[in-house]
Wavefront OBJ file of the C-alpha trace (Angstrom):
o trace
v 30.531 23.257 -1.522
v 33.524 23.595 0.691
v 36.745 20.963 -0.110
v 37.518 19.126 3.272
v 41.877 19.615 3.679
v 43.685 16.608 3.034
v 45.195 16.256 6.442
v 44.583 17.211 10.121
v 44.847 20.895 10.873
v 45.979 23.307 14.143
v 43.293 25.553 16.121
v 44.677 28.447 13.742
v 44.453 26.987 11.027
v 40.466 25.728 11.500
v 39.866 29.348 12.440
v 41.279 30.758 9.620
v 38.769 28.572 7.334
v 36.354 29.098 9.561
v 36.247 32.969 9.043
v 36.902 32.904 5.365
v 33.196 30.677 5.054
v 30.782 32.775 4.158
v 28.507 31.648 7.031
v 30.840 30.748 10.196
v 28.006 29.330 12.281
v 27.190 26.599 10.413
v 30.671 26.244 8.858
v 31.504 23.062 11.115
v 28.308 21.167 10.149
v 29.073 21.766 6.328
v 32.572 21.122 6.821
v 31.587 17.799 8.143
v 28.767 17.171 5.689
v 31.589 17.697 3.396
v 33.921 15.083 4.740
v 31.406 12.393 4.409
v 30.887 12.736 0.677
v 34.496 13.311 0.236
v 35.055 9.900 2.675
v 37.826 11.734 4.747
v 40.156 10.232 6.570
v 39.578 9.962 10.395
v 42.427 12.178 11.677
v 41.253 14.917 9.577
v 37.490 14.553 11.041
v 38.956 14.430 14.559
v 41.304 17.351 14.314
v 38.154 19.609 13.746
v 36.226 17.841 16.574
v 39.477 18.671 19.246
v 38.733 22.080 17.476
v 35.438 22.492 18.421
v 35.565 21.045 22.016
v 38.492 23.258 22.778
v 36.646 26.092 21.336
v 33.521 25.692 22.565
v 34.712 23.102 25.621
v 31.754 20.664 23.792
v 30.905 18.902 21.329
v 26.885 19.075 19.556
v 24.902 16.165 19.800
v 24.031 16.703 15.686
v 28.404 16.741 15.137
v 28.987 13.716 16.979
v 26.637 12.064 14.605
v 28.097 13.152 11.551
v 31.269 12.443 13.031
v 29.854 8.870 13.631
v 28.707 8.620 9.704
v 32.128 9.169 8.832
v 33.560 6.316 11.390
v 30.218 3.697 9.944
v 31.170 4.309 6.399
v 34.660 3.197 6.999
v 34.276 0.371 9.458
v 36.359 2.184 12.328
v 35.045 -0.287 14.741
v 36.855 0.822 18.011
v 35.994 4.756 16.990
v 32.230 4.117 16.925
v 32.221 2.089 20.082
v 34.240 5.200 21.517
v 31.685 7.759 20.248
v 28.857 5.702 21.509
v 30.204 5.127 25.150
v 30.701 9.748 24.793
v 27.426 10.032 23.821
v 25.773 7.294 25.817
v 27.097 9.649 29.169
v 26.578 12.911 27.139
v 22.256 11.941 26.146
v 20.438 10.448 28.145
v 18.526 8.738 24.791
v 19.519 9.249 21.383
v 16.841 9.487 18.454
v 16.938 6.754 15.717
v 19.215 8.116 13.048
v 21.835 7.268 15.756
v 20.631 4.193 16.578
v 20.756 3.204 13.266
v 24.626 4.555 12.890
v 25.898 2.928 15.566
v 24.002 -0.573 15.106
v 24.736 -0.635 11.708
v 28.542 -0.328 12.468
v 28.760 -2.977 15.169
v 26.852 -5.509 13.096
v 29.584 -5.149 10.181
v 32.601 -5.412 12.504
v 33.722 -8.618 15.138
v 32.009 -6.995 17.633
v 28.583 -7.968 16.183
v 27.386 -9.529 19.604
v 27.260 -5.548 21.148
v 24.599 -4.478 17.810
v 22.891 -7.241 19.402
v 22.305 -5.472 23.021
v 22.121 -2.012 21.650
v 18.981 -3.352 19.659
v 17.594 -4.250 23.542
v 18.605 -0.798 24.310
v 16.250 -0.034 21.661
v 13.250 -1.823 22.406
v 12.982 -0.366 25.998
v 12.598 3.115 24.401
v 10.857 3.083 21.222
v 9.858 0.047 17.950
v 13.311 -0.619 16.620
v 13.184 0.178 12.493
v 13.534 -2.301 9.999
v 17.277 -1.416 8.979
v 18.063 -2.283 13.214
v 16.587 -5.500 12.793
v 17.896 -6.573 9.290
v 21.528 -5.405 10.346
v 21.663 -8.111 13.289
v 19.927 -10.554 11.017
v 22.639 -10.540 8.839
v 25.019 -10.372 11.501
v 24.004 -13.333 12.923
v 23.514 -14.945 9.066
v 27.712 -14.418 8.680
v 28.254 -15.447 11.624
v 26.243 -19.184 10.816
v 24.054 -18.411 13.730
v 20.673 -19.117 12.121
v 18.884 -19.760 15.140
v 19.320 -16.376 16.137
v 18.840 -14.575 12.827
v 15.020 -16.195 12.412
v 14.438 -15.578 16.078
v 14.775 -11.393 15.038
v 13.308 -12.550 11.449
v 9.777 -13.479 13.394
v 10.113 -10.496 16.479
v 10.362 -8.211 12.952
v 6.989 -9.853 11.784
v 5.414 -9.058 14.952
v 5.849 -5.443 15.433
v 4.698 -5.404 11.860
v 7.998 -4.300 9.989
v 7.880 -5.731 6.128
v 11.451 -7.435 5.482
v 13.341 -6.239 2.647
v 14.057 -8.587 -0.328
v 17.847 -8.147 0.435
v 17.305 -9.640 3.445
v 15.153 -12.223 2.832
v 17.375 -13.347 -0.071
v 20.292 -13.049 2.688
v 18.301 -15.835 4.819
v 19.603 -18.758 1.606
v 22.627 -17.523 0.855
v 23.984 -17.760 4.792
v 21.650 -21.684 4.670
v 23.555 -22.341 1.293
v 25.195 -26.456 2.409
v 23.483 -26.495 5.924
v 22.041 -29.293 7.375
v 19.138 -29.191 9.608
v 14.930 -29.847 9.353
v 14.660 -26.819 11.121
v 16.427 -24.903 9.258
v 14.741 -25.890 6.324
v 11.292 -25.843 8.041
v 12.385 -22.055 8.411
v 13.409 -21.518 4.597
v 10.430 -23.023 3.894
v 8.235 -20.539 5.840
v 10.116 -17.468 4.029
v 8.751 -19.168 0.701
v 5.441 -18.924 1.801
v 5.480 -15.495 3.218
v 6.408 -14.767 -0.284
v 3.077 -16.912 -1.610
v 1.223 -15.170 1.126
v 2.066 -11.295 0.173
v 2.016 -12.093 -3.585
v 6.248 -11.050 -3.536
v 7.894 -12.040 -7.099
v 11.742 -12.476 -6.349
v 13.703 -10.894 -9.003
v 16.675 -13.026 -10.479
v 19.118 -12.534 -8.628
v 17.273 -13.836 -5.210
v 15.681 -16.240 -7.497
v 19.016 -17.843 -8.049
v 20.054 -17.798 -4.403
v 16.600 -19.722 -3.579
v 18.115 -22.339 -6.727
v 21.354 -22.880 -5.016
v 19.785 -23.336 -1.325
v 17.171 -26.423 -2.708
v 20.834 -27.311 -4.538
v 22.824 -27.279 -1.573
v 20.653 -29.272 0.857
v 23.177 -32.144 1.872
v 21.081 -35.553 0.444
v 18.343 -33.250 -0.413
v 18.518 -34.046 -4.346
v 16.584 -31.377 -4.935
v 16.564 -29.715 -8.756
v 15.845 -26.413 -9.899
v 15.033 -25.332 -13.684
v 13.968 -22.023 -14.884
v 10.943 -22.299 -17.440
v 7.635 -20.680 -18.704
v 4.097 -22.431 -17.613
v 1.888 -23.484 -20.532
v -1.322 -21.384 -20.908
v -2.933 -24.527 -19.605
v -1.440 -23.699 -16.266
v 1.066 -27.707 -16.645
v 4.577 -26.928 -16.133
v 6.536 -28.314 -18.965
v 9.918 -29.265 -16.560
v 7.601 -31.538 -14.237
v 4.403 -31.957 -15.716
v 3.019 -30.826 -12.482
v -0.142 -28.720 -12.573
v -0.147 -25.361 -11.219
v -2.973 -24.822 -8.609
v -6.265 -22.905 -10.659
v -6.281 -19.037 -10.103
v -10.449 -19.658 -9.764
v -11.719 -18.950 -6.461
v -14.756 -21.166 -5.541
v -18.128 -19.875 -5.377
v -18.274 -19.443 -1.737
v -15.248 -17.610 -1.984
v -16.116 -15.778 -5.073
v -19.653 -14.496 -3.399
v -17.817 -13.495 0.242
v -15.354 -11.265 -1.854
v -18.256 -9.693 -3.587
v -19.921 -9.317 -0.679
v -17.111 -7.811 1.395
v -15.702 -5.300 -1.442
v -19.096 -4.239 -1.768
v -19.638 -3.675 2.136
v -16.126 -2.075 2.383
v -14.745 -0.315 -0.645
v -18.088 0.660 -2.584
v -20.210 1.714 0.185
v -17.436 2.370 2.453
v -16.211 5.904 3.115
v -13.640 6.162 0.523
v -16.394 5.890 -2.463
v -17.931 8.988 -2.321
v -14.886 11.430 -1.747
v -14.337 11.214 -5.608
v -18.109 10.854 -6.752
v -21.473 11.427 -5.500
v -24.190 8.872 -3.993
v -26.590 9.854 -7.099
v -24.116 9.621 -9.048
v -22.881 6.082 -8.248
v -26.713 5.206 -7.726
v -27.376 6.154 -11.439
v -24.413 3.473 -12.270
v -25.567 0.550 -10.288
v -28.939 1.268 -12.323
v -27.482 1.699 -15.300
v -25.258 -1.934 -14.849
v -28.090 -4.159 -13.140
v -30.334 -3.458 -16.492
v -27.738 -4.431 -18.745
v -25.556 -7.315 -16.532
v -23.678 -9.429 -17.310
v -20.450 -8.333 -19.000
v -17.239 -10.050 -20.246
v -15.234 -7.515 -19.383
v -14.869 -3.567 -17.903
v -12.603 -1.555 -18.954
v -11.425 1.624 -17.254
v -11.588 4.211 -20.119
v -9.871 6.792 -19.003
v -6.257 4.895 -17.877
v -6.238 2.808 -21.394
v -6.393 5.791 -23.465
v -3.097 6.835 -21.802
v -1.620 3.528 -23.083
v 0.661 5.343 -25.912
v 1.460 8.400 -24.952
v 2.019 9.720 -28.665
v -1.343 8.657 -30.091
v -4.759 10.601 -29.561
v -6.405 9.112 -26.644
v -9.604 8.124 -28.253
v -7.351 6.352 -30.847
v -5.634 4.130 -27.929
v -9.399 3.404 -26.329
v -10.325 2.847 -29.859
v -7.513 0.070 -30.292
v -8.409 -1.463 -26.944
v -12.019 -2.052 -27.217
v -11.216 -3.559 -30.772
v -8.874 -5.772 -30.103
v -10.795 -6.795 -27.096
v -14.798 -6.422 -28.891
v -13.466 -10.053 -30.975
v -15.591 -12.446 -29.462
v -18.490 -11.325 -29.262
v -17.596 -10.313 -25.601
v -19.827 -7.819 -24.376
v -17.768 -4.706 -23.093
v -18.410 -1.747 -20.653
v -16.639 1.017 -20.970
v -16.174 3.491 -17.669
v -15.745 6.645 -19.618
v -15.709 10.411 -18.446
v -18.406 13.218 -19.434
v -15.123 15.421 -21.306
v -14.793 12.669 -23.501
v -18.516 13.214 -25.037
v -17.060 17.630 -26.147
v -15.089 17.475 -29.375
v -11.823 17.935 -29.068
v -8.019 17.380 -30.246
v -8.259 14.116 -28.179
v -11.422 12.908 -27.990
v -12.764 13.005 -31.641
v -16.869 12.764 -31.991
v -17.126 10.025 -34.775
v -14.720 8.020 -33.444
v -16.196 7.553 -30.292
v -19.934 6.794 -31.979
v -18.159 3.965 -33.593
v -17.046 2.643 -30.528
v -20.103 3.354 -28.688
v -21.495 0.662 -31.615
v -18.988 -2.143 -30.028
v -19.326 -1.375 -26.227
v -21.791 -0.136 -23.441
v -20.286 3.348 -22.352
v -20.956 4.748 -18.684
v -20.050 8.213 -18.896
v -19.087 9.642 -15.006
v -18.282 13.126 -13.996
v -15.023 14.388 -14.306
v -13.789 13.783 -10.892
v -15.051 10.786 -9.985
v -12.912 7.669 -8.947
v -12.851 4.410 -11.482
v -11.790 1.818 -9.282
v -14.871 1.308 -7.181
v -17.328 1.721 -10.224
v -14.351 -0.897 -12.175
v -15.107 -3.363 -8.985
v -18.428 -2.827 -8.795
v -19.476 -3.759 -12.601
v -16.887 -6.887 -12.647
v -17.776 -8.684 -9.492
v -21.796 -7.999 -10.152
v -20.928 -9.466 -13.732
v -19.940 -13.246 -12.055
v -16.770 -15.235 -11.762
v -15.830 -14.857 -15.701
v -15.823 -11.108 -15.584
v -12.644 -9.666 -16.692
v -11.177 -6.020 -16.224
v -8.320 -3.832 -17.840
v -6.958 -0.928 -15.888
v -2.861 -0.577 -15.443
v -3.401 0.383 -11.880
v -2.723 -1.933 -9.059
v -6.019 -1.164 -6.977
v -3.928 -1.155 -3.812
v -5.739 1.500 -2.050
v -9.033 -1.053 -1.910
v -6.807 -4.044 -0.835
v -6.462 -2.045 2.116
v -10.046 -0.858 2.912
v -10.370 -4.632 3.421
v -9.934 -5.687 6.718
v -8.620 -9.124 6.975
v -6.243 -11.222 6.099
v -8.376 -13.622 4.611
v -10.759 -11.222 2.494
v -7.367 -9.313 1.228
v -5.579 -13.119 0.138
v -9.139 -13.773 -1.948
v -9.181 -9.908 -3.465
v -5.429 -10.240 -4.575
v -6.172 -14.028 -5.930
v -9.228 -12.443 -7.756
v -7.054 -9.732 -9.184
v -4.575 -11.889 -10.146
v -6.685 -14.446 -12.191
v -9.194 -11.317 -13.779
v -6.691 -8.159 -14.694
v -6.351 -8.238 -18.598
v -2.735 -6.955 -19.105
v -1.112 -4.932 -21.951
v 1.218 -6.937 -23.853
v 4.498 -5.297 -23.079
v 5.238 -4.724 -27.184
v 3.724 -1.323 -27.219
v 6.129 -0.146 -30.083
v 4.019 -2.183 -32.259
v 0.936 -0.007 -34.372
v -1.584 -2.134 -32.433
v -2.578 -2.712 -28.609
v -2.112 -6.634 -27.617
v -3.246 -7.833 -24.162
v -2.237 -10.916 -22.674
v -4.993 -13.087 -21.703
v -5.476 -13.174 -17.944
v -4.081 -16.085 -16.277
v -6.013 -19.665 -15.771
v -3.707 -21.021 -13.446
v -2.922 -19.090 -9.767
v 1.020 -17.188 -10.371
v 2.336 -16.934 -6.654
v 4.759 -19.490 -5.468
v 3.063 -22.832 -4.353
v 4.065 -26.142 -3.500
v 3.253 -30.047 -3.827
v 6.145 -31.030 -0.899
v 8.435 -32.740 -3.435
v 7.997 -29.841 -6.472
v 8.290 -26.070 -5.537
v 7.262 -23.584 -8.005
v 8.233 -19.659 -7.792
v 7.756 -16.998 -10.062
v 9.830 -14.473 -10.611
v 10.887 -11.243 -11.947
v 13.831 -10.194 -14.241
v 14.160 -7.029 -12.450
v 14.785 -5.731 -9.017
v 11.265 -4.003 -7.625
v 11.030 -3.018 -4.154
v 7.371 -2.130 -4.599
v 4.527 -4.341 -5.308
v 2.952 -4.433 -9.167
v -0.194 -5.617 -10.930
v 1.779 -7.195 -13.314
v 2.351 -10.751 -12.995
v 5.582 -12.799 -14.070
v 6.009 -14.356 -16.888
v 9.172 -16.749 -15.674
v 9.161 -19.563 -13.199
v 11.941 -21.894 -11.222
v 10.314 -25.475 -11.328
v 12.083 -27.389 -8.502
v 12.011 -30.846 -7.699
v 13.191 -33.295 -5.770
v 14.159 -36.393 -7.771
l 1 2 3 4 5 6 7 8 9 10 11 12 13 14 15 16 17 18 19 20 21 22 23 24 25 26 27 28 29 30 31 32 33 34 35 36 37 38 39 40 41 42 43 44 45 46 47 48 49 50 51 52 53 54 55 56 57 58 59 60 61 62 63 64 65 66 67 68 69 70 71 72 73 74 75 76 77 78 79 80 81 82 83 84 85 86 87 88 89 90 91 92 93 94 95 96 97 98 99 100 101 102 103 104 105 106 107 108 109 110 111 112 113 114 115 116 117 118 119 120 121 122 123 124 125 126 127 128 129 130 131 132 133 134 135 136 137 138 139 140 141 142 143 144 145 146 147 148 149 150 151 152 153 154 155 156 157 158 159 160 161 162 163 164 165 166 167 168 169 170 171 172 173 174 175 176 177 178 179 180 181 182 183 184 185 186 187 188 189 190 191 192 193 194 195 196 197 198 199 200 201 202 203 204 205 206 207 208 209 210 211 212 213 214 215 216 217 218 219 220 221 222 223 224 225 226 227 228 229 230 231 232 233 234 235 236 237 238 239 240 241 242 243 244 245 246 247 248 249 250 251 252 253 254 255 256 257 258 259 260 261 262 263 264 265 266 267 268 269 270 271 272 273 274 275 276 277 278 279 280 281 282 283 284 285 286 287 288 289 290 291 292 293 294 295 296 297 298 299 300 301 302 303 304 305 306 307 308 309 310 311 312 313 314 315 316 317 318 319 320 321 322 323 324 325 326 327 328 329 330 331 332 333 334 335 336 337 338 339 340 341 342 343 344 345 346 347 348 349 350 351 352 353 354 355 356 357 358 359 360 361 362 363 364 365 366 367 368 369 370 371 372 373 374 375 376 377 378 379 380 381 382 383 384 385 386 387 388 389 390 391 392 393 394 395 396 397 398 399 400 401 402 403 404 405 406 407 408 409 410 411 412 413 414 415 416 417 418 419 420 421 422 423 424 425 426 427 428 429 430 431 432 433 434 435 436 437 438 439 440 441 442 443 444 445 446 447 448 449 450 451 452 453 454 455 456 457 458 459 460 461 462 463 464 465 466 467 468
């Protein structure tokens, strides 16, 4: 660590520095790493570049950029436009971290319109990145040019770049008191994408959606934050929420299609063998159908401080209560005595439940898919894995929309009180939770934290909003 000096310095005094660093070649780019985490002023920054051109009668390519860092994380408008016409003469291209830089500082200054042709600069050369594309967005979004900001919104869609939540959110808090069907028509379409990818906002974009609907000048819309009835009514409207069953055409093209793809596609057999998984198909077709599969191995991880067979012992109680008829996807280690897996325990459990016990390295999900969709429509499962991998072995649209729906009306979840002795799940939902609409009501559920990434688990909280 090397403390940047408080205020420009003179050739000698740069060289003195310079040979007291214990490695002088690199001593600029450190000095200048150094500057950015210390946010030092500008003069200081551009007394060591005079330095180093006089020195060396240039300046790096990698210095400039730093340099440029510095000028972004200050908002030095005029500094980066300099520093881009230098190295615009200087490079004939310039890679993306750049790019990025230099975009990212026009779109936060007046000068917003020039981010706007550097990201045509772009394009010629290479597939802008999403940060390019969500700077100008917002750009335009200040600057009340909507048009403009849903026109980049749907050329990001097409090159296949997912939009951060932060920017989506952006989208209704720059609409917030506009007029306009379009507009709205647009808004709209952002609500669906959200239906479409399964995307819970948290609460903070939650509340921005609110105050859009709010805002809509003699739009009389409503919004009110609630929890849906287990019957799947929402207790604000009375509206009910669209089923999370998926008819039996639907239901038997899934199967079909995870079967073709996942199970007997190439990803199966990495983790297990063809006898292996032939001996399983056997072993379910002779004792079909089940109530519900549970993946062994990931439940008895559930509390980390118990003994494994304890937790799987828990589970398949709580979950052997009706008479439901269980299969258990176990692994051959479990079967050897040991400080986790405890012999008589598991015989007792083997009394409640149909174990299938698989080789150590084979891979749950497809045998998990496999039992539940050959079980029929009621089947249930408990894993606390997202099965993402398999969403994407399937290779529509379509199929992938009917494998998430699936999912989300057929994955038994923990209750989140795991501090209590027991293991609760929460039954899996009867009605579908992804935002949906009647044209006058608008339901969205959301989450009470921010996650970037997608999860299994499935809100709990909804904004009802209606139009009176």
């Amino acid at each position: 660590n090397i403390q940047p000096p408080e205020k420009p310095l003179q050739a000698e005094e740069w060289n003195r520095l310079r040979e007291s660093f214990q490695s002088p070649a690199v001593f600029e780019e450190v000095m200048f790493n150094s500057m950015i985490r210390c946010n030092s002023p500008i003069d200081v920054a551009k007394s060591l570049l005079t330095h180093v051109a006089k020195n060396n009668g240039d300046i790096g390519y990698n210095l400039l950029v730093k340099y440029l860092a510095l000028c972004v994380q200050q908002g030095q408008t005029s500094e980066i436009h300099d520093v881009y016409e230098i190295m615009k003469t200087k490079f004939k291209i310039l890679e993306s971290g750049a790019y990025n830089l230099i975009i990212r500082g026009l779109s936060n200054s007046d000068q917003w319109k020039m981010a706007l042709t550097l990201l045509e600069e772009v394009k010629k050369i290479m597939i802008p990145s999403r940060t390019n594309y969500e700077c100008c967005i917002k750009a335009a979004g200040r600057h009340q040019e909507m048009n403009l900001a849903f026109e980049l919104y749907r050329e990001m869609l097409t090159k296949d770049l997912v939009p951060t939540l932060d920017v989506l959110q952006a989208f209704f808090d720059f609409s917030r008191g506009m007029k306009g069907a379009e507009l709205q028509k647009e808004l709209f379409g952002i609500l669906l994408y959200l239906r479409n990818n399964q995307i819970y906002p948290h609460k903070m974009f939650m509340r921005s959606i609110k105050l859009w609907f709010e805002s809509i000048p003699g739009g009389n819309w409503r919004g009110q934050l609630t929890n849906i009835k287990d019957s799947g009514q929402c207790p604000v409207c009375n509206h009910q929420l669209e089923d999370s069953d998926l008819t039996e055409e639907e239901y038997d093209n899934l199967r079909e299609r995870i079967i073709r793809d996942v199970i007997h596609g190439t990803d199966t057999f990495r983790k297990t063998s063809p006898q292996e998984f032939e001996a399983f198909q056997t072993f379910v077709e002779n004792r079909l159908p089940f109530d519900i599969v549970i993946d062994g191995l990931n439940v008895s991880h559930i509390k980390p401080r118990k003994m494994q067979c304890e937790n799987l012992f828990d589970a398949v109680n709580c979950l052997a209560k009706d008479n439901a008829r269980l299969l258990v996807l176990g692994r051959k280690h479990m079967l050897i005595n040991s400080s986790n897996w405890k012999r008589e325990i598991m015989k007792e459990m083997q009394n409640k439940a149909d174990f299938f016990f698989a080789e150590n390295i084979s891979e749950d999900d497809a045998f998990l898919l496999y039992a539940t969709l050959r079980s029929g429509k009621h089947c249930k499962f408990v894993t606390r894995d997202f099965l993402r991998d398999h969403k994407a072995c399937l290779s529509d649209s379509l199929t992938r929309h009917l494998f998430r729906k699936w999912q989300r009306g057929h994955q038994i979840e923990f209750s989140p009180s795991v501090e209590g002795k027991r293991i609760n799940f929460l039954p899996a939902f009867r009605y579908d939770c992804v935002v949906q609409t009647t044209g006058d009501t608008w339901h969205i559920p959301y989450k009470d934290t921010f996650e970037e990434k997608y999860s299994y688990r499935v809100p709990r909280k909804w904004l009802c909003i209606q139009q009176k």
